[in-house]
KOLTORGU-189857 format. One record per residue: x, y, z of N, C-alpha, C in turn; residue in one letter. Coordinates in steps of 0.2 Angstrom, whole numbers, plus 5000, padded with zeros to 4 digits. Example, Ala and Ser with C-alpha at 12.3 -4.5 7.8 and 13.67 -1.06 7.14 Angstrom:
% KOLTORGU-189857
506649725039506249785039506649845039A
506449895035506849955036506450005039S
This chain:
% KOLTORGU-189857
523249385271523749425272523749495268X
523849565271523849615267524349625261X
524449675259524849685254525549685254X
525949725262526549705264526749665269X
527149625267527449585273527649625280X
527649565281527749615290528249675294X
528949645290529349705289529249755283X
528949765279528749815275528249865279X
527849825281527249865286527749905292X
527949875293528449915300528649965298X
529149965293529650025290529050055288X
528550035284528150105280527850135289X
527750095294527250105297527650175301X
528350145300528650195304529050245302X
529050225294529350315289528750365290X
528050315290527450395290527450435296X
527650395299527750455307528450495309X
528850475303529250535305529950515302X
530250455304530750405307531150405300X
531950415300532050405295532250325294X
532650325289532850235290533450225294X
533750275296534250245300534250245307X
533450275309533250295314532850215317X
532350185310532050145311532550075312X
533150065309533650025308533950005315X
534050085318534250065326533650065331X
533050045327532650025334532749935332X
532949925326532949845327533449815326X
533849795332534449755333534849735325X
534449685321534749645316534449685310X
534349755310534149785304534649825303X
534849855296535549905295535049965291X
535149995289534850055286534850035280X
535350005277535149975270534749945269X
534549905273534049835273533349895275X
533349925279532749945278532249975273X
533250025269532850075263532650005257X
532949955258532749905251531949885255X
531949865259531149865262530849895260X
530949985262530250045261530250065254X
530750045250530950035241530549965240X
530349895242529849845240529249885243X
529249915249528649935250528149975246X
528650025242528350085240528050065233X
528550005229528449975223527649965225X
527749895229526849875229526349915233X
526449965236525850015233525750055230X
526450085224526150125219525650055215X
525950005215525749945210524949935210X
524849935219524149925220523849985219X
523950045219523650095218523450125208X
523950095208523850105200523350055195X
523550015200522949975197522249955198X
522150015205521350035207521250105202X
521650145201521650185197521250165191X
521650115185521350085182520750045183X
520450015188520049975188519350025189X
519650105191518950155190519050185186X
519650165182519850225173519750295177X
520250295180520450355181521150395177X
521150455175521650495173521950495179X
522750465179523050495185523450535186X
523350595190523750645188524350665191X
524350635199525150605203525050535206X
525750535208525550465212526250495215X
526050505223526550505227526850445232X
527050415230527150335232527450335237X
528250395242528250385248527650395252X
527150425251526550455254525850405254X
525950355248525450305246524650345244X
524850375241524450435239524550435231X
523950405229523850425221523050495220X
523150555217522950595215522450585208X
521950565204521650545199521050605196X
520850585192520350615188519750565185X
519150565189518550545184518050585181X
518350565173517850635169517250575171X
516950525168516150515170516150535176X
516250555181515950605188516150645188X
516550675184516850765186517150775192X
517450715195517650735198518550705201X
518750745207519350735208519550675213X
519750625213519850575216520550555221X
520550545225520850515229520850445233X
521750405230521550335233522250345238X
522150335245522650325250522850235252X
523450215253523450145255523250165263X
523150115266523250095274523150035275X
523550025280523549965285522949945286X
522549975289521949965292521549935288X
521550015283520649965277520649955270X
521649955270521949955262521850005258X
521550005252521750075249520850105249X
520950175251520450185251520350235246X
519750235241519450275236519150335238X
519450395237518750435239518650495234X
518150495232518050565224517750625229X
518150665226517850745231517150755230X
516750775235516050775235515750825239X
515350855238514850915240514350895245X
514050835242513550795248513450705244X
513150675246513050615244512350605243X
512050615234511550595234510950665235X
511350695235511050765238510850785246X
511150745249511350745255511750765258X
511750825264512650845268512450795273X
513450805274513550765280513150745285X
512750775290512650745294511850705292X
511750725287510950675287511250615279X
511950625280512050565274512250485279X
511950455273511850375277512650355277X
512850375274513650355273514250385281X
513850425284514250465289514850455292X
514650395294514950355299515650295295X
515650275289515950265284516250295283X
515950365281516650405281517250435285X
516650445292517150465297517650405300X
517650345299518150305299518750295293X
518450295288519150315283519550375286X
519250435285519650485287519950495292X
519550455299519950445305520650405304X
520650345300521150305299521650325296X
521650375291522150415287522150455292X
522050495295522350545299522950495305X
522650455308523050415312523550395309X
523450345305524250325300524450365297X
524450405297525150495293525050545297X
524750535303524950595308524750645306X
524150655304523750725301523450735305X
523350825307522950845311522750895310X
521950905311521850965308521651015314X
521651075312521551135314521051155318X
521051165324520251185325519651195321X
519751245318519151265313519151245309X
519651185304519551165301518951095304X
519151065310518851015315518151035314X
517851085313517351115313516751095305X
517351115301516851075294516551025293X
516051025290515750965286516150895283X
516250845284516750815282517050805276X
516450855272516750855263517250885263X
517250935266517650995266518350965269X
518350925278518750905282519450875275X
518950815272519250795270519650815264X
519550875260519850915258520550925261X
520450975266520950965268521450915272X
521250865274521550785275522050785268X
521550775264522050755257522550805256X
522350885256522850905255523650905260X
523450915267523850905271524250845270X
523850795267524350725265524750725258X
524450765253524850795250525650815249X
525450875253525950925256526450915262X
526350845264526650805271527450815271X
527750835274528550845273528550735275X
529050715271529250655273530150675273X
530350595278530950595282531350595273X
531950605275532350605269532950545273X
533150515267533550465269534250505270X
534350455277534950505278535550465282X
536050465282536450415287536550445293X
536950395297536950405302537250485305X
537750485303538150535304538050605301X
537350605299537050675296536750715299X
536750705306536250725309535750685313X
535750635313534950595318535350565324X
């Protein structure tokens, strides 16, 4: 079993694309917007939880943790570098330290290629990130620069009742 239960996975599946809670609440018969916000509030708990504690388990400095977003921001001084752990459904939380090339290797002659173009593809799918033409065009060290930052900077739904507007 992953990390959320099965209505957890749903509300988060479907606050990252947009949906607020009262929007997600009327797609399901026996859910009220309360009952969802206390779901994407257990949700949010056990990925900052699981995220904090891969934090720790690379000793890493953390320097945010965006929990509606599932997005912890870190720092490893033994690598000098800046880190990023995203949760997802697909392949749970992924780790990835900003890097230049792998081993001295750029993208396309790195063994790892293909490894990474799947993480990146799957966070773009579950938060509905999309890049730019020319951004499309970068090496994926770079791509994923911007992936993170665009996940970053992601406008998330604000909870809202019904009557406010949806």
């Amino acid at each position: 079993m992953g990390l959320l239960s099965n209505h957890e996975s749903t509300v988060w599946r479907e606050f990252q694309k947009g949906k607020s809670t009262s929007m997600i609440a009327e797609e399901h018969e026996s859910w009220s917007p309360s009952y969802v916000s206390r779901v994407l509030n257990r949700a949010r708990r056990k990925i900052a939880k699981a995220l904090r504690e891969h934090a720790d388990s690379h000793r890493l400095d953390v320097e945010s943790l965006l929990d509606y977003k599932g997005l912890l921001i870190g720092f490893d001084y033994q690598a000098n570098a800046e880190v990023y752990m995203v949760y997802t459904e697909a392949l749970g939380i992924i780790v990835w330290y900003r890097h230049e090339s792998y081993a001295g290797k750029l993208c396309p002659k790195c063994p790892k290629k293909d490894e990474c173009r799947e993480a990146l593809n799957v966070i773009m799918e579950e938060y509905n990130i999309r890049l730019r033409p020319d951004e499309e065009k970068l090496p994926m060290t770079e791509q994923s620069t911007a992936i993170f930052s665009k996940l970053a900077a992601k406008e998330i739904p604000r909870y809202r009742r019904k009557d406010e507007g949806d």
